[in-house]
MIDOSE-1310 file (N, C-alpha, C; in nm, 2 decimals, decimal comma, always signed):
residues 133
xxxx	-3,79/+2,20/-1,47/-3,74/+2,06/-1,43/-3,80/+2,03/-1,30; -3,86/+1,86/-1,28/-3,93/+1,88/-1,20/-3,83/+1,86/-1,01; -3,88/+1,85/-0,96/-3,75/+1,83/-0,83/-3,71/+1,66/-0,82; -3,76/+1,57/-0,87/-3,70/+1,43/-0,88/-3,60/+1,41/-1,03
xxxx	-3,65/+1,52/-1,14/-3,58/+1,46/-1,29/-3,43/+1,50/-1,25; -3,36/+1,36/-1,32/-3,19/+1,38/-1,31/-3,19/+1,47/-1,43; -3,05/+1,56/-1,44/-2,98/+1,59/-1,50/-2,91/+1,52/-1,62; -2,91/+1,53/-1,74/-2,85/+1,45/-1,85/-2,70/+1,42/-1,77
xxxx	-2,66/+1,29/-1,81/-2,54/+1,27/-1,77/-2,40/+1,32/-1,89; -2,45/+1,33/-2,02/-2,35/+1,39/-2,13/-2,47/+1,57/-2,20; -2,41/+1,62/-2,22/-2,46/+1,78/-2,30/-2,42/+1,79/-2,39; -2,46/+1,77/-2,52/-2,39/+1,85/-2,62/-2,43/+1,94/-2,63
xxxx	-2,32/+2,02/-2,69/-2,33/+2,15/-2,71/-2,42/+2,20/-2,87; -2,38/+2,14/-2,95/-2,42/+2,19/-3,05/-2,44/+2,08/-3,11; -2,52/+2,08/-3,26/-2,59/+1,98/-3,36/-2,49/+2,01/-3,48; -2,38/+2,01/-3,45/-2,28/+1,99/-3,61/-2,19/+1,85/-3,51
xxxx	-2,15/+1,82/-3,41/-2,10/+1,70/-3,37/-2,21/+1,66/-3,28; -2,31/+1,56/-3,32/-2,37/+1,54/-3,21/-2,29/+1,43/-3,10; -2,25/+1,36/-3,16/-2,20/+1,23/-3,08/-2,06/+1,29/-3,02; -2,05/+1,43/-3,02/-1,90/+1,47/-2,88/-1,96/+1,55/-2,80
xxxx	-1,92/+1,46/-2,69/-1,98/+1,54/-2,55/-1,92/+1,71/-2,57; -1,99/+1,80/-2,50/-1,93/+1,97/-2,52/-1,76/+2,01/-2,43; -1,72/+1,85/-2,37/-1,63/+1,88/-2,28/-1,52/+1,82/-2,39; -1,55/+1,77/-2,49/-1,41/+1,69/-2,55/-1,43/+1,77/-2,70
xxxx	-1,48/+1,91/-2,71/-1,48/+1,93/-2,84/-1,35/+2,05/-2,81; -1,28/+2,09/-2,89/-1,16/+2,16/-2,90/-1,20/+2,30/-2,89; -1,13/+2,35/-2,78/-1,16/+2,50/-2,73/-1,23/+2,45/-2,62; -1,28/+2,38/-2,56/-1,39/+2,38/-2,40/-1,32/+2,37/-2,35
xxxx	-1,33/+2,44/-2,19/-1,29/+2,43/-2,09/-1,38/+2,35/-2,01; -1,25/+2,28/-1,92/-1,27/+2,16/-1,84/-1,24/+2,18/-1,72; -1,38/+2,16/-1,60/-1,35/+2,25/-1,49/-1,29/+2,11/-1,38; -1,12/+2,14/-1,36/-1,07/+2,02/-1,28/-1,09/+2,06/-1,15
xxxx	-1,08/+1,95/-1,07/-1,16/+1,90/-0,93/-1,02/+1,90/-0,88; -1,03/+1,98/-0,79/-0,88/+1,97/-0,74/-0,86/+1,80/-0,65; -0,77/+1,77/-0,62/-0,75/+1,63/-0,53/-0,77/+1,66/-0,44; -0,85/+1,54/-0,32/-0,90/+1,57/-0,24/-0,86/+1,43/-0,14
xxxx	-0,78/+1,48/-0,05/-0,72/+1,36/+0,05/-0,76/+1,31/+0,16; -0,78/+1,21/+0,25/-0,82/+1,22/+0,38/-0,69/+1,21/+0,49; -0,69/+1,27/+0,59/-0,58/+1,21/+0,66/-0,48/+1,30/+0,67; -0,45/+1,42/+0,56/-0,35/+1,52/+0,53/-0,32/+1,57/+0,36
xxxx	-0,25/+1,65/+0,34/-0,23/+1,71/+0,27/-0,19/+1,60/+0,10; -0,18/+1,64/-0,01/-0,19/+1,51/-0,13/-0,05/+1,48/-0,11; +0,08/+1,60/-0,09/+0,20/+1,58/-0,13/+0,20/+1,46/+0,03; +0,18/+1,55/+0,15/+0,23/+1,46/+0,22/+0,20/+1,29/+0,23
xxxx	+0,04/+1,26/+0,18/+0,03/+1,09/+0,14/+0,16/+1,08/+0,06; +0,15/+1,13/-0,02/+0,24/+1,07/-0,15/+0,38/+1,05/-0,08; +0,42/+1,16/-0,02/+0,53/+1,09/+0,06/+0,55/+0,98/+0,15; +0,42/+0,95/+0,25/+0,41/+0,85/+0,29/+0,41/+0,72/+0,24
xxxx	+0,30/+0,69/+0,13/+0,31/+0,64/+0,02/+0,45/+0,55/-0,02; +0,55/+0,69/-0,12/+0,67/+0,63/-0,16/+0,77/+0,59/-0,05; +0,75/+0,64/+0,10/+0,82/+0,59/+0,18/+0,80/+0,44/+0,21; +0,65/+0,40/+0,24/+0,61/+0,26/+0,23/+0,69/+0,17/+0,14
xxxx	+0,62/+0,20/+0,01/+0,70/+0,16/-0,11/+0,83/+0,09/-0,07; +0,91/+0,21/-0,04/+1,05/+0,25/-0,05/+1,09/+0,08/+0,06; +1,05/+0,09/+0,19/+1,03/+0,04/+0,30/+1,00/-0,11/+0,26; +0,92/-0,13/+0,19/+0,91/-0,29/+0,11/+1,03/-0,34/+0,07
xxxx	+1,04/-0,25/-0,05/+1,15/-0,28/-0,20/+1,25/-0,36/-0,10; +1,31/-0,24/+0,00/+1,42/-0,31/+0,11/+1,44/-0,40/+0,15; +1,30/-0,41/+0,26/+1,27/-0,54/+0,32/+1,32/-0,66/+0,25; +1,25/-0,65/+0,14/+1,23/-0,74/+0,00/+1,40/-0,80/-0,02
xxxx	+1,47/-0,68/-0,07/+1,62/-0,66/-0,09/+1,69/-0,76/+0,05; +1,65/-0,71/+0,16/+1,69/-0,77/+0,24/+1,67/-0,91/+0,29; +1,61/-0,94/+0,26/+1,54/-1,13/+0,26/+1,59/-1,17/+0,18; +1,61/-1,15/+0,07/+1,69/-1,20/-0,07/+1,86/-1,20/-0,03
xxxx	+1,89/-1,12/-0,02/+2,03/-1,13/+0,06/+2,08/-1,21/+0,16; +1,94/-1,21/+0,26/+1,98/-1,33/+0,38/+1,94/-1,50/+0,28; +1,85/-1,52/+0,20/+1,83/-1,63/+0,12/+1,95/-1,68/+0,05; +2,02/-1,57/+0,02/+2,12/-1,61/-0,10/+2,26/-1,63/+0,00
xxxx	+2,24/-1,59/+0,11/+2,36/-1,62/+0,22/+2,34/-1,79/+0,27; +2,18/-1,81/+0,26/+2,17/-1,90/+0,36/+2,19/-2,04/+0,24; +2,14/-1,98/+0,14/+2,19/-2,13/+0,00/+2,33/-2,12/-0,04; +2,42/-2,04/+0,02/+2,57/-1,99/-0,02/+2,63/-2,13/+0,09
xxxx	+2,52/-2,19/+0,21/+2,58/-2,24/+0,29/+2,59/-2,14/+0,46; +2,51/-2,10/+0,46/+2,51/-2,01/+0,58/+2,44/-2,08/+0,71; +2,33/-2,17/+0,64/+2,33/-2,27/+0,81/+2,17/-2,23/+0,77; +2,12/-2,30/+0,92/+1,98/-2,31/+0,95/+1,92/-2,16/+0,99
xxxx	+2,05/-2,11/+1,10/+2,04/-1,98/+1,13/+2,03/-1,86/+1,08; +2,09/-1,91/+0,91/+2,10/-1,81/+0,87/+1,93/-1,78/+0,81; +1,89/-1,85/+0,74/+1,74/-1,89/+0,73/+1,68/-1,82/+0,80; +1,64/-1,92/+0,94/+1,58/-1,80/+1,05/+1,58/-1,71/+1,08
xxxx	+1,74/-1,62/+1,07/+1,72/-1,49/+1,10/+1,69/-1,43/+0,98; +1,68/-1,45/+0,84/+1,57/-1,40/+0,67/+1,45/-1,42/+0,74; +1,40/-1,55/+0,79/+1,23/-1,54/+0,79/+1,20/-1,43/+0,94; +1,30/-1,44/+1,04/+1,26/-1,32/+1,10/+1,25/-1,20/+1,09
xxxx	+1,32/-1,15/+1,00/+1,34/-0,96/+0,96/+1,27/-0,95/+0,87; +1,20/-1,07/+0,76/+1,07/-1,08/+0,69/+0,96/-1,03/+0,80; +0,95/-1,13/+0,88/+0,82/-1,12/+0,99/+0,83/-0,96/+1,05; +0,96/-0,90/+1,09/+0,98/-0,79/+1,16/+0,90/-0,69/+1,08
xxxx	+0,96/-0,69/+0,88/+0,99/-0,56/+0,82/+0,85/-0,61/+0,73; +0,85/-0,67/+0,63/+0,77/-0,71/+0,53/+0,63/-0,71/+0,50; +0,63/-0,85/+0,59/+0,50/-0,92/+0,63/+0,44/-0,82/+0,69; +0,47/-0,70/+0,79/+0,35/-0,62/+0,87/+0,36/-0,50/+0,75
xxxx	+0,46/-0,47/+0,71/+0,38/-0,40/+0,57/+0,28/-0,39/+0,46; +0,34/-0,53/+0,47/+0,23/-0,59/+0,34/+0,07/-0,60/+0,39; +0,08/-0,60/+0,58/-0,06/-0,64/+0,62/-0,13/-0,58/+0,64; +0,00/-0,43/+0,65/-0,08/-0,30/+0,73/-0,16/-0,22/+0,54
xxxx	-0,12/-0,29/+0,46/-0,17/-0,23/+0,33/-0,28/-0,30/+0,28; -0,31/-0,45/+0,33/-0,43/-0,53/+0,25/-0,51/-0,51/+0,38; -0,50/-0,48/+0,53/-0,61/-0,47/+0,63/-0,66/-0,35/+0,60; -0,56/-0,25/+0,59/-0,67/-0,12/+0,59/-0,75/-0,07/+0,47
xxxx	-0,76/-0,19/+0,36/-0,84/-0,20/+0,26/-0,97/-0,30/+0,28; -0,93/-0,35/+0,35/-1,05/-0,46/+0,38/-1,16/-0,34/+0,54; -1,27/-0,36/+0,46/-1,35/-0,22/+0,56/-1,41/-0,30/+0,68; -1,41/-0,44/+0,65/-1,46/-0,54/+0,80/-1,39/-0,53/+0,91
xxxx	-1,24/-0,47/+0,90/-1,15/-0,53/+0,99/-1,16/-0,40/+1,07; -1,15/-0,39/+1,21/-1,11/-0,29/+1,29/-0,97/-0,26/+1,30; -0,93/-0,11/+1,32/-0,82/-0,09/+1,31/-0,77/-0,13/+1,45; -0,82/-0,16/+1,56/-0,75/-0,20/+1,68/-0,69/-0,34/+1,66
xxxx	-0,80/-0,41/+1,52/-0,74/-0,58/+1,52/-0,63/-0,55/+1,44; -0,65/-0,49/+1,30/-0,52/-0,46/+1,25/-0,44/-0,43/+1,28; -0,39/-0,30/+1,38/-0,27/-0,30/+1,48/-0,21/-0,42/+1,56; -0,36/-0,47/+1,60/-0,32/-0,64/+1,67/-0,23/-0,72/+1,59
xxxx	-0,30/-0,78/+1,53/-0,23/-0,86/+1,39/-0,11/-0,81/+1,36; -0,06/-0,65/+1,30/+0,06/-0,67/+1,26/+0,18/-0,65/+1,39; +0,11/-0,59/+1,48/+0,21/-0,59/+1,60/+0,23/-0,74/+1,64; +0,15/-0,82/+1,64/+0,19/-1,01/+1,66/+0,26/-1,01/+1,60
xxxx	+0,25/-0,99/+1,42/+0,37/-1,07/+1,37/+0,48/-1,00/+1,34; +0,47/-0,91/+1,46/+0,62/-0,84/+1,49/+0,67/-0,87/+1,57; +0,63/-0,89/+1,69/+0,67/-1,01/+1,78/+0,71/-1,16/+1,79; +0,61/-1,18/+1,64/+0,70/-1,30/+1,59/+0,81/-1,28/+1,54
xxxx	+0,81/-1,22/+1,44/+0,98/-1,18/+1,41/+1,08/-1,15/+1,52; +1,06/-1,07/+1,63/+1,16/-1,04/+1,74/+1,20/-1,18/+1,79; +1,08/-1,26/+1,79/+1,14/-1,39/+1,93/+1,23/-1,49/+1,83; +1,18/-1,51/+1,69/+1,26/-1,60/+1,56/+1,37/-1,51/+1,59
xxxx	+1,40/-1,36/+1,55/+1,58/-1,34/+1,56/+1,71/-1,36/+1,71; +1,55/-1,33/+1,81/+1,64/-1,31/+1,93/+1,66/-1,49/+1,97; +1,56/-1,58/+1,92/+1,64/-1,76/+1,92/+1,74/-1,78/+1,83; +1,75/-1,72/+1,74/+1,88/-1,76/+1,67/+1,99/-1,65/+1,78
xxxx	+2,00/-1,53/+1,78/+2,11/-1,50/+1,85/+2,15/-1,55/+2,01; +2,01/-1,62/+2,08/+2,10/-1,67/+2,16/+2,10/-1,80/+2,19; +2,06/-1,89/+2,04/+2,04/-2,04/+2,02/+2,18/-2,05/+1,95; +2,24/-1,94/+1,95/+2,40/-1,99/+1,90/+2,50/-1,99/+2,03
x	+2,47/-1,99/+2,13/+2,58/-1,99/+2,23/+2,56/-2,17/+2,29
């Protein structure tokens, strides 16, 4: 083989099935690639991961409960303080998950970005707590 020719991308093994690759005929072994993570260990992502998750679902949970207080009749306040613990909890979750997919963005902007609109959320809750005195 010369040093530029590729390698077939399928092998068969034998000429009684030509058309099954040698990896999907019964009895081959299949040599698995263990998982391979960056950042730390697979179990510990995955716990990160479902913690995220977890951390959403909540948030989520939690906005819906202040929405359903604030159409029960809970006021303007009550409103504001749902869109602020959105802004607090949510929103920087949701941002810290679509920035660090997007490979343009620097992670010092994306810390920027979601720490702003965590600050937005602090100053929206702490106006309603002391826009009610």
């Amino acid at each position: 083989m010369s040093p530029r020719a590729r390698p077939p991308v399928l092998e068969f093994a034998s000429a009684s099935e030509p058309w099954l690759p040698a990896w999907l005929r019964f009895g081959s072994t299949i040599e698995s690639t263990p998982l391979s993570t960056v950042g730390g260990s697979p179990t510990v992502i995955t716990l990160v991961f479902l913690s995220l998750v977890l951390a959403t679902l909540l948030s989520v949970y939690l906005a819906l409960r202040l929405y359903g207080g604030y159409r029960a009749g809970g006021g303007r306040a009550m409103l504001l303080l749902g869109v602020g613990l959105v802004l607090l909890t949510t929103v920087p979750l949701l941002l810290r998950l679509a920035l660090s997919n997007v490979g343009s963005v620097a992670v010092v902007w994306q810390e920027t970005i979601v720490t702003a609109c965590q600050l937005v959320g602090l100053v929206v809750i702490l106006g309603v707590i002391h826009g009610r005195r």
